[in-house]
Each structure stands twice: as structure tokens, then as C-alpha cells.
N, C-alpha and C positions, 0 to 999 in steps of 0.2 A: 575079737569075735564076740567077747560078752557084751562091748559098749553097742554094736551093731546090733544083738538080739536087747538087746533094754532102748535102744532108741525105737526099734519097730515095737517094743510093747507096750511105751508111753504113748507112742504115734495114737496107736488103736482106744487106748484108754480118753486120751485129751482128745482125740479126733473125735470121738461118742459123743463127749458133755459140748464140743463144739459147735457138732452137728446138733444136738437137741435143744443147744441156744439159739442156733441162728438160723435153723434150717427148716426145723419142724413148726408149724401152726401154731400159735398159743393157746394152750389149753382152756376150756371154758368152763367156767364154774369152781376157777380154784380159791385159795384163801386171800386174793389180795381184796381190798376194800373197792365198795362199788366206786363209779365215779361219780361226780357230780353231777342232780340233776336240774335242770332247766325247766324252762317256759313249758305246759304241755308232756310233762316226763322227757323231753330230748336229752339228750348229754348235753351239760352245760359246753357254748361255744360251736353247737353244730344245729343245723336245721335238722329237722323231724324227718325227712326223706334220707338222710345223709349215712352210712355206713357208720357204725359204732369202733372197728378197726382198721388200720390202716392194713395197705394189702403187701400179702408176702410176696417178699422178692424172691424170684427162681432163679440157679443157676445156671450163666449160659455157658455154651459151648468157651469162650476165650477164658471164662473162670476154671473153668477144669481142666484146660490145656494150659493156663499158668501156674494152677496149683501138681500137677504132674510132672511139670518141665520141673519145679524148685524140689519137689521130691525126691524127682531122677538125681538131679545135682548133688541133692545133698548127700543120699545113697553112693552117690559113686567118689565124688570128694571124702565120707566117712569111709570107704573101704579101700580106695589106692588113694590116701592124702599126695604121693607123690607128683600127681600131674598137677596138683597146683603149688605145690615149693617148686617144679620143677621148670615151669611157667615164668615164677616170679625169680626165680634166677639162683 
């Protein structure tokens, strides 16, 4: 029962920093160094009309039905391990 409450509470912890890397916008105006400038102020390697970021990917429907499904699994393999020892023979 303890390994079941400390894997839901690392779930929530590492899911947060996971979700804030990959999922949330990049913050504007933070400490990392400008990029190089070009011809005209562009970003060096981009035309002058061109978006300065690349754009964020959303998650779809098949991502969150596959991340649910490996959840589900792993939830019910971590609390009756027996249906898969009992599977593999």
C-alpha cells in the first residue's frame, strides 16, 4: 500500500516538471542569452516576416488515450501483480 501511495505522489510531482517542460509555452523574457542577430535585426538564418518560435505542439486525443491506457496498466499490475505472474505461467 505504501509503494502504491509514493508512486501516485511522484506520478504528480514528475508529472508537474513534465508538464511545465513540454507542455506549457516558453516563457518570454527569461535569462537565457538573446539569439543571433541578422541582416536588418532578423534572427540570424530566418527571414524578417518569419516567427522568432517554433510553434507548440498540442496534445491530442490518441496522446491522452495512450498515456491513460499505460497508467491504467500500470495502476492495476502495481496493485494485483498477480494477473501478470499469472498470465506468464
Amino acid at each position: 500500500m505504501v509503494g502504491v501511495l509514493n508512486s501516485a505522489l511522484s506520478f504528480g510531482y514528475y508529472g508537474n516538471v513534465i508538464r511545465k517542460l513540454y507542455l506549457e509555452p516558453e516563457a518570454i523574457g527569461g535569462t537565457a542569452e538573446a539569439p543571433a542577430v541578422g541582416a536588418r535585426g532578423a534572427p540570424a538564418g530566418r527571414a524578417t516576416g518569419e516567427a522568432a518560435h517554433a510553434p507548440v505542439a498540442t496534445a491530442t486525443w490518441g496522446l491522452w488515450a495512450a498515456l491513460w491506457v499505460s497508467v491504467g496498466l500500470t495502476m492495476l499490475l502495481g496493485i494485483v501483480p498477480g494477473l501478470l505472474f499469472g498470465a506468464l505461467g
